[in-house]
PDB file of N, CA, C and O in Angstrom, chain B, residues numbered from 101:
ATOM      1  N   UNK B 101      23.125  -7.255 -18.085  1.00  0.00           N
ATOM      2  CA  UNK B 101      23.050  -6.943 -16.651  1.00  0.00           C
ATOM      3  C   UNK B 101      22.340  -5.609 -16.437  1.00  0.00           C
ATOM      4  O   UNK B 101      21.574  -5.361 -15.506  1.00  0.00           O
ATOM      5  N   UNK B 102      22.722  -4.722 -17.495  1.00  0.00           N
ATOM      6  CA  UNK B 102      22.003  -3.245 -17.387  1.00  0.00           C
ATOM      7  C   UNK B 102      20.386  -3.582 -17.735  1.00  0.00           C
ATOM      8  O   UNK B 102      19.509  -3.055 -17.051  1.00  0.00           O
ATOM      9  N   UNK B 103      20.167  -4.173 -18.453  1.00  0.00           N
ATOM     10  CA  UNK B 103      18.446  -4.246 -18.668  1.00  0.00           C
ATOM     11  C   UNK B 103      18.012  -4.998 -17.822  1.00  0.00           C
ATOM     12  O   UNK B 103      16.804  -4.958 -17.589  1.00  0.00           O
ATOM     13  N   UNK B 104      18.893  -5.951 -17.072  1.00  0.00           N
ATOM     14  CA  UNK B 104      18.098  -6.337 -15.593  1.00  0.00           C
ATOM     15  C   UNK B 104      17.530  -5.547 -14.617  1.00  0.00           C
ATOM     16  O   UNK B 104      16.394  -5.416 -14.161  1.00  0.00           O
ATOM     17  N   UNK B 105      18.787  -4.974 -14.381  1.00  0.00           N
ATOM     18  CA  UNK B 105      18.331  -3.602 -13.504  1.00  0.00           C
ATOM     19  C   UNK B 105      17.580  -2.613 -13.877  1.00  0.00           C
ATOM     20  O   UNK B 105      17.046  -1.876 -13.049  1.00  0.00           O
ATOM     21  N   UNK B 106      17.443  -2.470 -15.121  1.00  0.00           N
ATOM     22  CA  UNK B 106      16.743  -1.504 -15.473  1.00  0.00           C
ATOM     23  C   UNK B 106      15.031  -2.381 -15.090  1.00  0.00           C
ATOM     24  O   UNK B 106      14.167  -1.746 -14.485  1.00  0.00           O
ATOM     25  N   UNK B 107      14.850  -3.430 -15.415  1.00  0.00           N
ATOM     26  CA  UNK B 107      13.573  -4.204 -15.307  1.00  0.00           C
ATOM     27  C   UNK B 107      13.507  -4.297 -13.787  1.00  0.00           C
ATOM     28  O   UNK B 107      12.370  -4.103 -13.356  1.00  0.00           O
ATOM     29  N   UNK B 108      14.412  -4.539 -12.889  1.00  0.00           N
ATOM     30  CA  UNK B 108      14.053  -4.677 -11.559  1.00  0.00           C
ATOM     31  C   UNK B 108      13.870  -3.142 -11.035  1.00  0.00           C
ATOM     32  O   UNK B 108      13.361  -2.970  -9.927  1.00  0.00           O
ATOM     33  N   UNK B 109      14.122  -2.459 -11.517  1.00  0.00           N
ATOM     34  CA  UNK B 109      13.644  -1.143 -11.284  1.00  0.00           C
ATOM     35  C   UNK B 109      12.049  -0.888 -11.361  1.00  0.00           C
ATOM     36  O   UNK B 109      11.278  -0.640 -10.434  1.00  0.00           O
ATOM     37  N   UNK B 110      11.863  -0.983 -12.335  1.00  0.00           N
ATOM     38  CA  UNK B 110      10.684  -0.606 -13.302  1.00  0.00           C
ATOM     39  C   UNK B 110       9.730  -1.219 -12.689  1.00  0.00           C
ATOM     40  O   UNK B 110       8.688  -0.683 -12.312  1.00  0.00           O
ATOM     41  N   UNK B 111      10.143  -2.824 -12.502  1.00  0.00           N
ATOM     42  CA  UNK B 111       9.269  -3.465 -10.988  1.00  0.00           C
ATOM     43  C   UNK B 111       9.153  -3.078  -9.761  1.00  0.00           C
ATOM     44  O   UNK B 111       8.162  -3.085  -9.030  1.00  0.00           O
ATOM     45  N   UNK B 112      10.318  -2.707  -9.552  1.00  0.00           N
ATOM     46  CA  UNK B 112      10.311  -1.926  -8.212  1.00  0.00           C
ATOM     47  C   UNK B 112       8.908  -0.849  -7.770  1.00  0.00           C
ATOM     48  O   UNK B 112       8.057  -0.824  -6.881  1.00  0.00           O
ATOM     49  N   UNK B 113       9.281  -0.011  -8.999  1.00  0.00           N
ATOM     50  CA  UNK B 113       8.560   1.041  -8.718  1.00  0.00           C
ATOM     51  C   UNK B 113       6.938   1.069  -8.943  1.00  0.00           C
ATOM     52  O   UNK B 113       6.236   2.047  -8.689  1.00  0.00           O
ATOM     53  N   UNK B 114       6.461  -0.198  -9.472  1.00  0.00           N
ATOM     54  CA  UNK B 114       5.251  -0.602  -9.775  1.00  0.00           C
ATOM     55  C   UNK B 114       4.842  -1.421  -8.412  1.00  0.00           C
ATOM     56  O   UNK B 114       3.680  -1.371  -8.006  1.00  0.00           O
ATOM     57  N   UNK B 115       5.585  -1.979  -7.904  1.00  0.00           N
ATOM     58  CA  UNK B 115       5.285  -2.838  -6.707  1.00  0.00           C
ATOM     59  C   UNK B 115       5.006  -1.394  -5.787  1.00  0.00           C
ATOM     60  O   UNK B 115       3.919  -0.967  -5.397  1.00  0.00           O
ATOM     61  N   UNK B 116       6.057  -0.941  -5.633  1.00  0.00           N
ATOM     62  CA  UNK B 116       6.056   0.485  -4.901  1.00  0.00           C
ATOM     63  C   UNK B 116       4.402   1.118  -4.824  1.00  0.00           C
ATOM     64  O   UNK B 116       3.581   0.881  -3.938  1.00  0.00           O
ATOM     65  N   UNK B 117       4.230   1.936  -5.974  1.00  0.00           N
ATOM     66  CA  UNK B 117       2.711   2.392  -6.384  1.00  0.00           C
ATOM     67  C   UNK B 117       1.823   1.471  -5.662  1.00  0.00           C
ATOM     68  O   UNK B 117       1.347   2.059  -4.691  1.00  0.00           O
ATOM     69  N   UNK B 118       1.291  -0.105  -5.783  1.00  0.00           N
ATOM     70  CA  UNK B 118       0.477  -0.747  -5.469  1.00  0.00           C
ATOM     71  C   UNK B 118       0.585  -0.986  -4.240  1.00  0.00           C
ATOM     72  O   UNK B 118      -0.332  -1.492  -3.594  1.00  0.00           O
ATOM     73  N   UNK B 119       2.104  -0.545  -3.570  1.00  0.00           N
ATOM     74  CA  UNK B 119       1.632  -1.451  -2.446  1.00  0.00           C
ATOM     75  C   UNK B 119       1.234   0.356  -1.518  1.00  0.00           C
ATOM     76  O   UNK B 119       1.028   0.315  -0.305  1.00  0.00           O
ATOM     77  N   UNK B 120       1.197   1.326  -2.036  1.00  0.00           N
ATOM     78  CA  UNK B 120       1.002   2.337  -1.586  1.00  0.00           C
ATOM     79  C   UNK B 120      -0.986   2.423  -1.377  1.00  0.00           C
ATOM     80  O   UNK B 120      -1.628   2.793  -0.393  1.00  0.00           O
ATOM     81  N   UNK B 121      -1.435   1.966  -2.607  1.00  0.00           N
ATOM     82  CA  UNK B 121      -2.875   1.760  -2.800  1.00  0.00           C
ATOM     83  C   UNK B 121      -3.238   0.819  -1.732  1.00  0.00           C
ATOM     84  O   UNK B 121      -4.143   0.955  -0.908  1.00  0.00           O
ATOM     85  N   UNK B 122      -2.419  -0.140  -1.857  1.00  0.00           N
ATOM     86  CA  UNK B 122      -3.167  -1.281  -0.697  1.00  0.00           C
ATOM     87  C   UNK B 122      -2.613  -0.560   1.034  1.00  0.00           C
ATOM     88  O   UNK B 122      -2.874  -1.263   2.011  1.00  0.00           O
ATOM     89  N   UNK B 123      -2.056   0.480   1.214  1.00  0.00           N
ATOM     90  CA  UNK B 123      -1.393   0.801   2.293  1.00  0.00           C
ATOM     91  C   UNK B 123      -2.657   1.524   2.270  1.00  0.00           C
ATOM     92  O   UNK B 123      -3.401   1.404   3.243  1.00  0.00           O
ATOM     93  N   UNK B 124      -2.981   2.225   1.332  1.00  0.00           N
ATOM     94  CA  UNK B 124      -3.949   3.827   1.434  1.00  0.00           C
ATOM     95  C   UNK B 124      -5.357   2.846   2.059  1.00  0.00           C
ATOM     96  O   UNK B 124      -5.937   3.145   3.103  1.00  0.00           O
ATOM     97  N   UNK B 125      -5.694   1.792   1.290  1.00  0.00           N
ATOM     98  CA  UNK B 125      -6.916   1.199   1.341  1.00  0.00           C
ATOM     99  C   UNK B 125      -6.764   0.356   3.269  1.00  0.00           C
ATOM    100  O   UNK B 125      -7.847   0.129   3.809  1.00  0.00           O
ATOM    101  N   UNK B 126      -6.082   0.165   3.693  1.00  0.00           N
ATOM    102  CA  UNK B 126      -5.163  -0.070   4.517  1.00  0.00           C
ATOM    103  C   UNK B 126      -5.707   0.318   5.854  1.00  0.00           C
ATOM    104  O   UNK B 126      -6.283  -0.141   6.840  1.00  0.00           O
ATOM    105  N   UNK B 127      -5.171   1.497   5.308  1.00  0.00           N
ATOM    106  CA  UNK B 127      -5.615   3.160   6.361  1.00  0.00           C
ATOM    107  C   UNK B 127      -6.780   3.388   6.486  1.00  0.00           C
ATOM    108  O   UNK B 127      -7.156   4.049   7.454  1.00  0.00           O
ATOM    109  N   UNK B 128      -7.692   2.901   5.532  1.00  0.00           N
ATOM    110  CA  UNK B 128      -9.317   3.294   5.471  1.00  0.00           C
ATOM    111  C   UNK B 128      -9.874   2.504   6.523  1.00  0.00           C
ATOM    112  O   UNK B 128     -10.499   2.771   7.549  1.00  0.00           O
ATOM    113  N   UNK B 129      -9.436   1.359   5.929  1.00  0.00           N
ATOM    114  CA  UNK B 129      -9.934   0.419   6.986  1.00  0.00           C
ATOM    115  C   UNK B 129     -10.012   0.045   8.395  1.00  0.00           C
ATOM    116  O   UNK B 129     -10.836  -0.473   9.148  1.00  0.00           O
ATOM    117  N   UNK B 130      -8.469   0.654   8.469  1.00  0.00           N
ATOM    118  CA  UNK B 130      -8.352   1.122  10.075  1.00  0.00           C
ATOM    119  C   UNK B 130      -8.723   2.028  10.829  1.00  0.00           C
ATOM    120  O   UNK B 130      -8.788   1.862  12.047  1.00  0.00           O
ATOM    121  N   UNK B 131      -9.070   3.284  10.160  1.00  0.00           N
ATOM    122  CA  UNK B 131     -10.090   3.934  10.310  1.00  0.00           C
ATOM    123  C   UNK B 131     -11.442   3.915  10.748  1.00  0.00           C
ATOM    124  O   UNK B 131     -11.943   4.399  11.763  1.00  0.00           O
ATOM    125  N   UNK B 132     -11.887   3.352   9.925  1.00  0.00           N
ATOM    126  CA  UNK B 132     -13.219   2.521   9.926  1.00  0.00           C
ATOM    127  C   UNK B 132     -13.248   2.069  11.176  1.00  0.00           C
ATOM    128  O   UNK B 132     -14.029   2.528  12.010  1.00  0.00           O
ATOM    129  N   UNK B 133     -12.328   1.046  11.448  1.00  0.00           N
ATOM    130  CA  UNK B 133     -12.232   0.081  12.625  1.00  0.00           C
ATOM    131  C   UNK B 133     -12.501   0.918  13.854  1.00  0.00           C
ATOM    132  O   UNK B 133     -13.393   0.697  14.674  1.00  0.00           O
ATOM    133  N   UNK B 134     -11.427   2.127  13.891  1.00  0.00           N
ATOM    134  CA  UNK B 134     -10.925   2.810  14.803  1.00  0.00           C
ATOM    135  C   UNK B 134     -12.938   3.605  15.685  1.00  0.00           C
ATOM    136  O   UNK B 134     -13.415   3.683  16.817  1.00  0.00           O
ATOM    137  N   UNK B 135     -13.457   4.030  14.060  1.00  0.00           N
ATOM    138  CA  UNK B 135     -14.426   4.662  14.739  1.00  0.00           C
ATOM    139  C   UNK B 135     -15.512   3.495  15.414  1.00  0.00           C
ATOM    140  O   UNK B 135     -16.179   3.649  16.437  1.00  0.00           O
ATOM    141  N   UNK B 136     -15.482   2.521  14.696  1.00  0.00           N
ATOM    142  CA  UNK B 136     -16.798   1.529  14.846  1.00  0.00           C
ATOM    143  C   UNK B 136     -16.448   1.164  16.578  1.00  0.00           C
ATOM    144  O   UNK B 136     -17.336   0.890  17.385  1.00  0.00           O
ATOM    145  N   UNK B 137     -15.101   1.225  16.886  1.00  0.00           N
ATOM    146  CA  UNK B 137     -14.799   0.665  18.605  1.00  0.00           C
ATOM    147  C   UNK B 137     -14.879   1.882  19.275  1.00  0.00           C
ATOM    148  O   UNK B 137     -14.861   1.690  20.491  1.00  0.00           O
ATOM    149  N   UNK B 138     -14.983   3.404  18.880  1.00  0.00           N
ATOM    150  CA  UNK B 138     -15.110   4.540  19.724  1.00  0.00           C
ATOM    151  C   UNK B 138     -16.848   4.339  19.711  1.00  0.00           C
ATOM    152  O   UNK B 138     -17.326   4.870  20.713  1.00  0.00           O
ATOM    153  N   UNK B 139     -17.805   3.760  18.898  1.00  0.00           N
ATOM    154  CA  UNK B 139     -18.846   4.263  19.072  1.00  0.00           C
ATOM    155  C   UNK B 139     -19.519   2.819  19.762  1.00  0.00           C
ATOM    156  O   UNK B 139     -20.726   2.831  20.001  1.00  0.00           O
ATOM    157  N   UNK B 140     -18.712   1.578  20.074  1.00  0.00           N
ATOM    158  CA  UNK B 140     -18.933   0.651  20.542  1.00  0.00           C
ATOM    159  C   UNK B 140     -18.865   0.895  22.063  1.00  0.00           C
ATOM    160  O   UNK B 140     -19.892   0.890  22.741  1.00  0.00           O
ATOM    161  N   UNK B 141     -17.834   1.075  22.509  1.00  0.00           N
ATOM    162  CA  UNK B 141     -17.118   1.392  23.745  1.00  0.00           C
ATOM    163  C   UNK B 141     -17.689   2.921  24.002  1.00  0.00           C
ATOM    164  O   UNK B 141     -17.313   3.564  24.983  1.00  0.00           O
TER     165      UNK B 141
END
């Protein structure tokens, strides 16, 4: 039961990291978005 948790951890915190990258990449994009409709409008 302890090396479960220890593995759902370990996943945890890897899911964590990636989903931070895809959040960061995320942000770029909305960004992006954000300026392309200020210079549209």
């Amino acid at each position: 039961m302890r090396i479960v948790a220890f593995n759902g951890l370990r996943n945890y915190k890897y899911s964590i990291s990636a989903r931070q990258k895809q959040n960061e990449s995320q942000e770029m994009s909305l960004e992006t978005e954000r300026k392309l409709s200020l210079t549209n409008h």
